[in-house]
N, C-alpha and C positions, 0 to 999 in steps of 0.2 A: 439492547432490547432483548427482551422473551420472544422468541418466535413461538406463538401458540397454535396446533391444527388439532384438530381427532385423533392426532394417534400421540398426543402429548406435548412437555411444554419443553424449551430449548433454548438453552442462556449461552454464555462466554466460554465456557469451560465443554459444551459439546464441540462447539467448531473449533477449539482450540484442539482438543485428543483428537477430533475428527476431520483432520486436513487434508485429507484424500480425497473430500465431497470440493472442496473450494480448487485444488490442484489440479483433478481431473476435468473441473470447468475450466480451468487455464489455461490444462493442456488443448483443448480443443480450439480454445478461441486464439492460442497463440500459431496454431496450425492453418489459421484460415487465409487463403493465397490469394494476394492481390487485388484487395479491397481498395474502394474507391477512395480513398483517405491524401489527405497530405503525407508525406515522408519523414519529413523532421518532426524528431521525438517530441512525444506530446507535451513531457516536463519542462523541455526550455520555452514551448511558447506558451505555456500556461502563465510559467512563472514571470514571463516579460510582460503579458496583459494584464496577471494580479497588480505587479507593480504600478503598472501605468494606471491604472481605477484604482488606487488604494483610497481608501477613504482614509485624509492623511489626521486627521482630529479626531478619528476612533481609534486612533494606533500608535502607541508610545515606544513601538520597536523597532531597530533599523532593518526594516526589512530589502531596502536597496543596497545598502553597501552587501548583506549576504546573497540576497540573489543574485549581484554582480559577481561575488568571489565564488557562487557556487555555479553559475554558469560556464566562467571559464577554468574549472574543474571539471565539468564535464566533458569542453571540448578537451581539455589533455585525455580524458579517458575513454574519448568518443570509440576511436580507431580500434579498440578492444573488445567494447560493450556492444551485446547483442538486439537487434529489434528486431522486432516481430509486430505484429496486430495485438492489443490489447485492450485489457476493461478499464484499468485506468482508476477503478476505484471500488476494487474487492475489497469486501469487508460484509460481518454477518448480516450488517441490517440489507443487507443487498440480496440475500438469501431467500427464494421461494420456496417450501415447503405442499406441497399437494395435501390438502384436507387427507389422505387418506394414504398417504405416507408415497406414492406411487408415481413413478415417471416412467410410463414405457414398460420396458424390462429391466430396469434400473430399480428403482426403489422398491422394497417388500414394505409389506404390514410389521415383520419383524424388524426392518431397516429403515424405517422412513425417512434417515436423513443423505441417506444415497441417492432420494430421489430430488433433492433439494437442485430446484434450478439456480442461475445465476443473473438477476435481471438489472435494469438500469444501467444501459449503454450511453448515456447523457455524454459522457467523458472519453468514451472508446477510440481508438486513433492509434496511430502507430509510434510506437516508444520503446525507450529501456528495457528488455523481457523483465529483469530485474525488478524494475519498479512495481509490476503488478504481485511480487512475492515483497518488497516492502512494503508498500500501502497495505497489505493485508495483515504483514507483523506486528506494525504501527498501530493498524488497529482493533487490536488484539489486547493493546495494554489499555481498553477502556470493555468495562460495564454498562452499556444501557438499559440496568435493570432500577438504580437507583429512582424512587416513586416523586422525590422532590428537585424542585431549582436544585444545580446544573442540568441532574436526571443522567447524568454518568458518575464513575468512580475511575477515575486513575492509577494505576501500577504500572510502574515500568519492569518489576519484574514478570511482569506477564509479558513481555519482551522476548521471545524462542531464545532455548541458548545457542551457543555455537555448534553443540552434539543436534538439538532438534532441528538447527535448520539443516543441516549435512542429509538430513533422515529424513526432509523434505522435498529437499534434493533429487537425492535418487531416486525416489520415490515417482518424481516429476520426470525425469531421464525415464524411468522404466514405463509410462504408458505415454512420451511421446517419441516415437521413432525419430524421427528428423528433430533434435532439438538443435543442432551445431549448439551447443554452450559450450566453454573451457571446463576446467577440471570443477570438480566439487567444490572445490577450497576456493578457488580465485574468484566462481560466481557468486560465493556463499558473502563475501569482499564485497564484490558486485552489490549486492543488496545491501548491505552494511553502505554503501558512497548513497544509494536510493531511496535509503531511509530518510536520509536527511532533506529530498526532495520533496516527497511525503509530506514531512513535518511541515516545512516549509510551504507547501504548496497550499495545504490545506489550515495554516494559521493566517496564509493572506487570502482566504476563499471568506474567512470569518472576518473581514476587518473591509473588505472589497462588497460583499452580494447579501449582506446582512447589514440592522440597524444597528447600529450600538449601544443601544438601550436591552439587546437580548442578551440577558443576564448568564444562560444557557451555552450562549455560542460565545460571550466573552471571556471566558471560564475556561473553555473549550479551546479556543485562540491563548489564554494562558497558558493550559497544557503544553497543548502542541509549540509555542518558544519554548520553557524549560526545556519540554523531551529534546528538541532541536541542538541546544546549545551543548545539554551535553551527553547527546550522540558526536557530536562536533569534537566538543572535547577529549573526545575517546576514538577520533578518527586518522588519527597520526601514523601508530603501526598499520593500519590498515593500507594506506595509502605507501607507504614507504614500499611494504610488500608488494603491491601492484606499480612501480616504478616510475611512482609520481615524483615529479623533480621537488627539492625541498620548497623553491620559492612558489609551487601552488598548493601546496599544504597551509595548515591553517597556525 
């Protein structure tokens, strides 16, 4: 989507350069201490309840045998991976902008997208810190400016490379004090295993809480398998690096 206010109009490519507006909201929500939430990561019991509601005759992908191999992927990497309080499903169209560029002492008339709040907690709960910087990379490699059916554009090179996410990174380390992450590289990994929850999570959100007659979100649910399979695909050295035994590799 275009985020349209008064002080201008705002596509892919600003919250892409401008990742310090979506991070410094993460920073904060990832800070927030001992909220009333369940403890187990939001990802595995998302993906357990898409499964069980899958609408199985609008869906020609195995999505159980993958959420069964990627769940017990997670527990090998659970012991490792950090939680925290999260959104759960950042991404620009979740982005408020103030008619007038302005939040507080935060956004200028010259900065308006500083002041961009971060809304829609439908999903917030406590999970992977990881997963709230894949869901945002994720969806990153879609356009909602396109004016017709699907009404997005797909690139996966709009996918951060591995230099931008390091530089997102620290970025994230430098305005949150207390983050306990591992090193740059191991998290940056971390996100790379959460991408594929992402994909995952939110191509059985499209085959589950939707008809399948919407031409839109079936399209959309296309996407999101390919991206999945080969993100998948390209997940081997990753995993090896982080000291996954060969038999939960893919």
């Amino acid at each position: 989507a275009v985020v349209s206010t008064q002080s201008g109009h705002y596509g892919r490519e600003d919250f892409s350069e401008r990742f310090d507006v979506v991070v410094s909201r993460l920073s904060h929500i990832h800070q927030l201490p001992n909220m009333p939430f369940p403890k187990t990561p939001f990802i595995t019991s998302f993906l357990q309840d898409m499964v069980e509601n899958m609408l199985v005759d609008s869906c020609c992908h195995d999505y159980r045998t993958e959420v069964t191999w990627y769940i017990n992927l997670l527990e090998v990497l659970h012991p490792t991976l950090n939680v925290t309080f999260c959104h759960n499903d950042a991404n620009m169209n979740n982005l408020l902008i103030p008619s007038d560029g302005t939040q507080g002492n935060v956004g200028t008339r010259d900065d308006p997208l500083a002041g961009a709040l971060l809304i829609d907690y439908e999903y917030a709960g406590y999970n992977y810190t990881a997963f709230d910087f894949a869901n945002y990379f994720c969806e990153m490699q879609y356009d909602w400016s396109l004016p017709q059916n699907p009404f997005f554009t797909f690139n996966e090179m709009w996918y951060p490379t591995d230099d931008r996410i390091l530089e997102i990174i620290r970025f994230y380390k430098s305005v949150t004090p207390r983050h306990n992450l591992p090193s740059d590289e191991v998290f940056r990994d971390h996100i790379k295993v959460l991408s594929l929850g992402s994909e995952l999570a939110w191509g059985l959100w499209c085959v589950t809480d939707t008809p399948g007659e919407n031409v839109e979100l079936g399209e959309y649910e296309a996407a999101k398998w390919g991206s999945y399979v080969r993100k998948k695909g390209q997940l081997e050295p990753v995993l090896r690096q982080l000291g996954v035994p060969p038999e939960a590799c893919p």
